[in-house]
C-alpha positions in Angstrom: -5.0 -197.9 13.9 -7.6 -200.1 12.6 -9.1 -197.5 10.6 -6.2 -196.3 9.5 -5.3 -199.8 7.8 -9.0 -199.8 6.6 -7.9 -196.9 4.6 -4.4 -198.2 3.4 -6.0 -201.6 1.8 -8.5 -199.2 0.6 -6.1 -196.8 -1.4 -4.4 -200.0 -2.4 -6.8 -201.2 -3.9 -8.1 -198.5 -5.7 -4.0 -197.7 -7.2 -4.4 -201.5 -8.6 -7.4 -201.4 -9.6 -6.3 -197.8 -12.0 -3.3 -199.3 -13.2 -3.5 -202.3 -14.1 -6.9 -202.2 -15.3 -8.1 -205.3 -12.8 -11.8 -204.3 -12.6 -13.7 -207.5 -13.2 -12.3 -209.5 -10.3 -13.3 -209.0 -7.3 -11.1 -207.2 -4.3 -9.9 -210.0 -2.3 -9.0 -211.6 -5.3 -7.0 -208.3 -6.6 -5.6 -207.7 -3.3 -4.8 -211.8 -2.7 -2.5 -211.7 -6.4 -0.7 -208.4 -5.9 -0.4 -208.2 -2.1 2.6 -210.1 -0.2 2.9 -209.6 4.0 6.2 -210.6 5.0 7.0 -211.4 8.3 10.3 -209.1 8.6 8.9 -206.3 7.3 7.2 -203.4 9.3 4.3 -202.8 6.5 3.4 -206.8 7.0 3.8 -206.6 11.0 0.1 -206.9 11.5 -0.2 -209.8 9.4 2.8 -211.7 10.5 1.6 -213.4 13.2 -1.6 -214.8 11.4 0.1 -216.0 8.4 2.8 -217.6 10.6 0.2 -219.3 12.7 -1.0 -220.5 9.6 2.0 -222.3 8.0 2.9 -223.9 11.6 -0.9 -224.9 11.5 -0.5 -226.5 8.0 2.7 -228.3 8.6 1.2 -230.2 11.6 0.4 -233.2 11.8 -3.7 -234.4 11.1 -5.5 -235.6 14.5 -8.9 -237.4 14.5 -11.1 -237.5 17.3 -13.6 -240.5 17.0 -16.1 -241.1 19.8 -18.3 -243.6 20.8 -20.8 -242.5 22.7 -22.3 -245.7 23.7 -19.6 -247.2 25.7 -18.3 -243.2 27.1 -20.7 -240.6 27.3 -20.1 -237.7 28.7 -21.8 -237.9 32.3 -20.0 -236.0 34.7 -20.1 -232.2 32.6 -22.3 -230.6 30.3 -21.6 -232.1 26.6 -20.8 -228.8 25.2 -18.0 -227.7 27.6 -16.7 -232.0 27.5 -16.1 -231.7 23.8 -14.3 -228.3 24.0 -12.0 -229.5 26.8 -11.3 -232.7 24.8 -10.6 -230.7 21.5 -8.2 -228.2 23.1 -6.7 -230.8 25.0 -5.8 -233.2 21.2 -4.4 -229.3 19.9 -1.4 -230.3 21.6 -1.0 -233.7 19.0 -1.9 -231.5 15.9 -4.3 -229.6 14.1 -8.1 -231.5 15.1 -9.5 -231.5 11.8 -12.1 -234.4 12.2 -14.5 -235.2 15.0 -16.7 -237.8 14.8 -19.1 -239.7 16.9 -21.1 -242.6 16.5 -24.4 -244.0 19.2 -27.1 -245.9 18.9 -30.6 -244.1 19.2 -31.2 -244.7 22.7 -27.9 -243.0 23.5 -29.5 -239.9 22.6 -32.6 -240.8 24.5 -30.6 -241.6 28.0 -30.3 -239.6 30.6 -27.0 -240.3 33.1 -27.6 -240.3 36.8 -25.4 -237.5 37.6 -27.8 -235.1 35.1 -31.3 -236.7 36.7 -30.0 -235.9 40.5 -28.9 -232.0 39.1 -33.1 -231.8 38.3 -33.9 -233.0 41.1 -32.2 -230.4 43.3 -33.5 -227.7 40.8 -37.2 -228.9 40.8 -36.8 -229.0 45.0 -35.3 -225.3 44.7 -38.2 -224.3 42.9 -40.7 -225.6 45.2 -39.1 -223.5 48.0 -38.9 -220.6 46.2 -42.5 -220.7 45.0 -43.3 -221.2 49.0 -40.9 -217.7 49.5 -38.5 -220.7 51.8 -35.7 -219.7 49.6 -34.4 -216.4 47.9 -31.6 -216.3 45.2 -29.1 -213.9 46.4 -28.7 -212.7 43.0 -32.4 -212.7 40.6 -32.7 -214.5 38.1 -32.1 -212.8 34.5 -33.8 -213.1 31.3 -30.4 -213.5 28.5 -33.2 -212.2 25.6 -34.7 -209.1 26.7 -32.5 -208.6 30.4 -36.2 -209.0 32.6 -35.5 -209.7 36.1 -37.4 -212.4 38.1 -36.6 -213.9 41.6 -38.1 -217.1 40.7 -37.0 -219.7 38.3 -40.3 -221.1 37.2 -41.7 -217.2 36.6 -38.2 -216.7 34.5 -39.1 -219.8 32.5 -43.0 -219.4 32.1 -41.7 -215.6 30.5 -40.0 -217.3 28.2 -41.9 -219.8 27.1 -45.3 -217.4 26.5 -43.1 -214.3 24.8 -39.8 -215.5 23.1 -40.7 -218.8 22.3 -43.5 -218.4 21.0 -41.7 -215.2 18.9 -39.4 -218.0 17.5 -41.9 -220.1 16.3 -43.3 -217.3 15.0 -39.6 -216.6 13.1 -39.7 -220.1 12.1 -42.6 -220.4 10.1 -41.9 -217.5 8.3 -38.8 -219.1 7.0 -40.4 -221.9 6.2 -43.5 -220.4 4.0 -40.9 -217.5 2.0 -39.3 -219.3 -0.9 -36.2 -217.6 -3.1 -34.8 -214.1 -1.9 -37.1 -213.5 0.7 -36.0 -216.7 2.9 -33.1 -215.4 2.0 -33.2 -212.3 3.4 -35.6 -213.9 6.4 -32.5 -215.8 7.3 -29.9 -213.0 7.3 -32.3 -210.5 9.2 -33.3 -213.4 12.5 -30.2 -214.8 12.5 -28.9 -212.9 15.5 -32.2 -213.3 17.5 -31.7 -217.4 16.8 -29.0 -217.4 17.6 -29.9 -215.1 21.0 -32.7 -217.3 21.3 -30.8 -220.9 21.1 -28.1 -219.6 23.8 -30.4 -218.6 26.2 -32.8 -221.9 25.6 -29.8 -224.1 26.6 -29.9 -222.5 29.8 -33.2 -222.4 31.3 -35.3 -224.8 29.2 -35.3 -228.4 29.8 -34.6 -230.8 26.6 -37.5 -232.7 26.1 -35.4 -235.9 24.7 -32.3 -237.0 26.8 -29.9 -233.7 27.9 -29.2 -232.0 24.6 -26.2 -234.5 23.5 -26.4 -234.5 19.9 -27.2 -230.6 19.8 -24.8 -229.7 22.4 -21.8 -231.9 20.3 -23.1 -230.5 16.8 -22.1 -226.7 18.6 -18.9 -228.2 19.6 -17.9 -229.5 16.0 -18.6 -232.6 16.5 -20.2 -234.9 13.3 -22.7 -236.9 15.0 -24.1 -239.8 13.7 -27.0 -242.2 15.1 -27.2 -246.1 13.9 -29.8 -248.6 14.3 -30.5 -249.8 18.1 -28.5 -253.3 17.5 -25.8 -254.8 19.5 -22.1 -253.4 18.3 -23.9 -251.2 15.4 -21.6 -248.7 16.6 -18.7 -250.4 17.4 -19.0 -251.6 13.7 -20.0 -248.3 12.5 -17.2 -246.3 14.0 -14.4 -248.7 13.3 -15.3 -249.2 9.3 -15.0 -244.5 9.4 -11.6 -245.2 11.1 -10.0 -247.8 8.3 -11.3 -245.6 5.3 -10.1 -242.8 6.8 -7.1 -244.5 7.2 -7.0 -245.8 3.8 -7.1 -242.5 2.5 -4.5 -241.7 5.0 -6.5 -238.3 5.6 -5.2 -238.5 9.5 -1.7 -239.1 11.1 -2.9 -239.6 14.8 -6.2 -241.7 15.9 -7.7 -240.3 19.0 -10.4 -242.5 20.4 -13.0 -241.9 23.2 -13.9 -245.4 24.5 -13.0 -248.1 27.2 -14.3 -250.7 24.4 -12.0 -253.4 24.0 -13.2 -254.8 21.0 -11.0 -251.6 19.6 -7.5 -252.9 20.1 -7.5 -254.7 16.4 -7.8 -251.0 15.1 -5.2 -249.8 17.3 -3.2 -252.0 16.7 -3.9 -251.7 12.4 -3.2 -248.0 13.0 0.6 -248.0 14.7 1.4 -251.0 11.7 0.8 -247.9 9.5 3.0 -245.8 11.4 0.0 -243.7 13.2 0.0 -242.2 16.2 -2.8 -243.5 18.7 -4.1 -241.5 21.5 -6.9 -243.1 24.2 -9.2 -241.4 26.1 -11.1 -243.7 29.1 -12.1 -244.2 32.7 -10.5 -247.5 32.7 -6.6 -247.4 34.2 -5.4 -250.6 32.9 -7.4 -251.7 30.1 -6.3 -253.5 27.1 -6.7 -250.3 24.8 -4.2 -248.0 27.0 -2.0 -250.8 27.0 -2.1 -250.9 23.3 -2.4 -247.1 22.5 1.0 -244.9 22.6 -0.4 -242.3 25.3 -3.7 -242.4 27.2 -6.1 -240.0 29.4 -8.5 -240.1 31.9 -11.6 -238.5 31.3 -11.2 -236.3 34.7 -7.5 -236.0 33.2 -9.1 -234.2 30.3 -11.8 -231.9 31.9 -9.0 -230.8 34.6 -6.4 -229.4 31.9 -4.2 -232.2 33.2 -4.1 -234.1 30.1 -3.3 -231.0 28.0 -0.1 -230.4 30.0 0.9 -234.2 29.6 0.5 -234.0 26.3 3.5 -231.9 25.5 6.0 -233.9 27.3 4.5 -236.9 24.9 4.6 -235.0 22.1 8.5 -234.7 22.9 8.6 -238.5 23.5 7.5 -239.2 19.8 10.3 -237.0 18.7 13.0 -237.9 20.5 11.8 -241.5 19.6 11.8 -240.7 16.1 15.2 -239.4 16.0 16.9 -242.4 17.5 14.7 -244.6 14.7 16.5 -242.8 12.5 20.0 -242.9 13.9 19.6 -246.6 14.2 22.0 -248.7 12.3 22.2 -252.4 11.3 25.3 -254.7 10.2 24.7 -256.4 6.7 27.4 -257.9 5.7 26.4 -258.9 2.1 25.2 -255.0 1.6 27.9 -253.4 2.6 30.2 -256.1 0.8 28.2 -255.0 -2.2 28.5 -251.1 -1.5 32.3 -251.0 -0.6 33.9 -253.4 -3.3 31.2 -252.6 -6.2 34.3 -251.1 -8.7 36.1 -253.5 -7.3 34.3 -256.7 -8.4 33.2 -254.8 -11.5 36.5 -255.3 -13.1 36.4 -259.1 -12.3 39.3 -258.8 -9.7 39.9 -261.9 -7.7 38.5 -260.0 -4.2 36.0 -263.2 -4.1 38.8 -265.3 -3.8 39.5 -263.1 -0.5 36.1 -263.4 1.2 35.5 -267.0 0.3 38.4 -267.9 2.0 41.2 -268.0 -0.3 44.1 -266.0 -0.5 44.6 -262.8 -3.0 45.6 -263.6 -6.3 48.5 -261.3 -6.5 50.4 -263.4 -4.3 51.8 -266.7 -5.0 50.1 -269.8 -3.4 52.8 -272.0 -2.2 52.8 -274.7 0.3 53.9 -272.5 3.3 55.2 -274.7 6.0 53.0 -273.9 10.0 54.4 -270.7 11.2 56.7 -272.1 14.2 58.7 -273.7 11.0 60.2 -270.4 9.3 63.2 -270.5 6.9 66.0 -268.6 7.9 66.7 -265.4 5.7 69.6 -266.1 3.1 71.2 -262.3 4.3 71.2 -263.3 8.0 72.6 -266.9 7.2 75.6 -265.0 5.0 76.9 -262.1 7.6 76.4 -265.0 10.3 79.1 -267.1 8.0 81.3 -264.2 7.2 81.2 -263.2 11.4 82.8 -266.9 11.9 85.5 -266.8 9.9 
């Protein structure tokens, strides 16, 4: 099927391109001005689904994910698979189109407890296996060439004396071509980087800290590192969120902290009518308190907090609607809106609402109600009935 619609763009193409005379533009530009996929129709089937994905993705609402590292790390999980949970998890508020975290230098530097007791088992597991103590049921394999070793530190000495060395070897060429050639250097070792960088990440070591501003950078994430001063951050992170919120570029603030010293820009951020989202350990802190939903970081790596979502997601609309359905009682306004003509033609209807009667009828000294004149009719077939 796939070649066979390779074929049908291609003989499209080529009729356009014959009979209309379109051949200085390019083909997705020809195709993109005289092709139209409609959802309803069975040539456009194939590419219903994408384009429709597309419009609901544009007509979403804007989500920004801003992180400080300093105060929440991620300690318990790698930070790769941490930032992919915590991305699919804000899909459910909109479309994640910014990601951003700020840390001072020495975040990048520190290694959590959690990651410095999982070396520590693996450094002991190599000492048994180097004594032949221990055996890995399954050996060890090489994600570069597919060599097999039954011990870790023979996997990682191969790959340290061959590929490594092979990429360093790839690196320097880049950097010494200039023009075309780097070029074409690029495009020709860019699958055995990239080989290279995947298998690295799982059986070398990181010589700073454990990989967390590479690892985010994979995930998306724009990582930024300040000067190692108190609140540089804080500071840092919070002047991103206002302009970003000045150029109202996001309709939902998703923030990664347990820093109090945020609630001022959570609070600035529902006064413009913006969503806020928090993610943190803490289960009564002043952010959650101020924030309109909030999620535990075990909440997030779980796939809890992605099923929670949705039901807040319906909150906000359901909220939304009764906003809208709300109505207020002016009197002034709707004395305005229902008697406009009326008090356009300077009739005496302000006579009525300040209190005095209309000025159709005659204003007489009306004696109190238990006081009322007889009717002259009745007093005359009364008479008549007497005599």
């Amino acid at each position: 099927m796939f070649s066979l619609k390779l074929i049908e763009v291609r003989n499209l193409y080529t009729a356009i391109e014959s009979s209309r005379g379109l051949k200085n533009l390019s083909p997705c530009l020809v195709l993109y001005r005289n092709c139209h996929f409609y959802a309803n129709s069975s040539a456009g089937s194939d590419f219903s689904g994408e384009s429709f994905g597309l419009v609901k993705r544009v007509a979403q609402k804007n989500v920004g994910i801003f992180w400080d590292l300093d105060n929440k790390p991620p300690k318990s999980c790698p930070p790769y698979d941490a930032a992919i949970r915590l991305r699919k998890a804000m899909l459910e508020f909109g479309f994640v189109r910014y990601l951003i975290a700020y840390a001072n230098r020495h975040a990048f530097s520190y290694v959590p407890p959690e990651m410095l007791a999982q070396r520590k088992e693996r450094k002991a597991l190599n000492q048994l296996e180097r004594k032949g103590v221990a055996k890995p049921n399954v050996p060890y394999l090489c994600r570069v060439c597919g060599r097999k070793f039954y011990t870790n530190e023979k996997l990682i000495n191969h790959f340290r004396q061959i590929h490594e060395s092979e990429q360093r070897k790839r690196l320097n060429q880049i950097e010494s071509a200039r023009g075309k050639r780097r070029v074409n250097l690029v495009a020709k070792y860019s699958m055995k980087m990239d080989k290279y960088r995947n298998a690295a990440r799982e059986i070398l070591t990181p010589k700073v800290g454990y990989g967390l501003a590479d690892e985010l950078k994979r995930a998306g994430f724009w990582v930024r590192a300040v000067l190692d001063k108190p609140q540089a951050a804080d500071v840092a992170l919070r002047n991103h969120i206002v302009d970003m919120m000045d150029k109202r570029l996001i309709d939902c603030v998703v923030l990664v902290s347990d820093d109090s010293d945020f609630v001022r820009i959570l609070k600035e951020a529902r006064e413009r009518c913006l969503r806020t989202v928090v993610v943190g350990d803490v289960n009564d802190g002043a952010l959650k308190r101020t924030a309109d939903a909030s999620f535990s970081w075990q909440e997030i790596l779980m796939g809890k907090a992605k099923k929670e979502a949705v039901s807040v997601v319906e909150r906000w609309k359901d909220r939304d609607v009764l906003k809208g359905l709300e109505w207020t009682y002016d009197p002034e306004t709707e004395r305005e809106l229902c008697y406009s003509d009326v008090l356009s033609e300077g009739s005496d209807v302000e006579d009525v609402f300040s209190g005095n009667e209309d000025g159709n009828v005659q204003q007489e000294d009306a004696a109190p109600w238990w006081k009322l004149e007889p009717d002259t009719v009745t007093m005359n077939s009364f008479s008549h009935s007497r005599k």
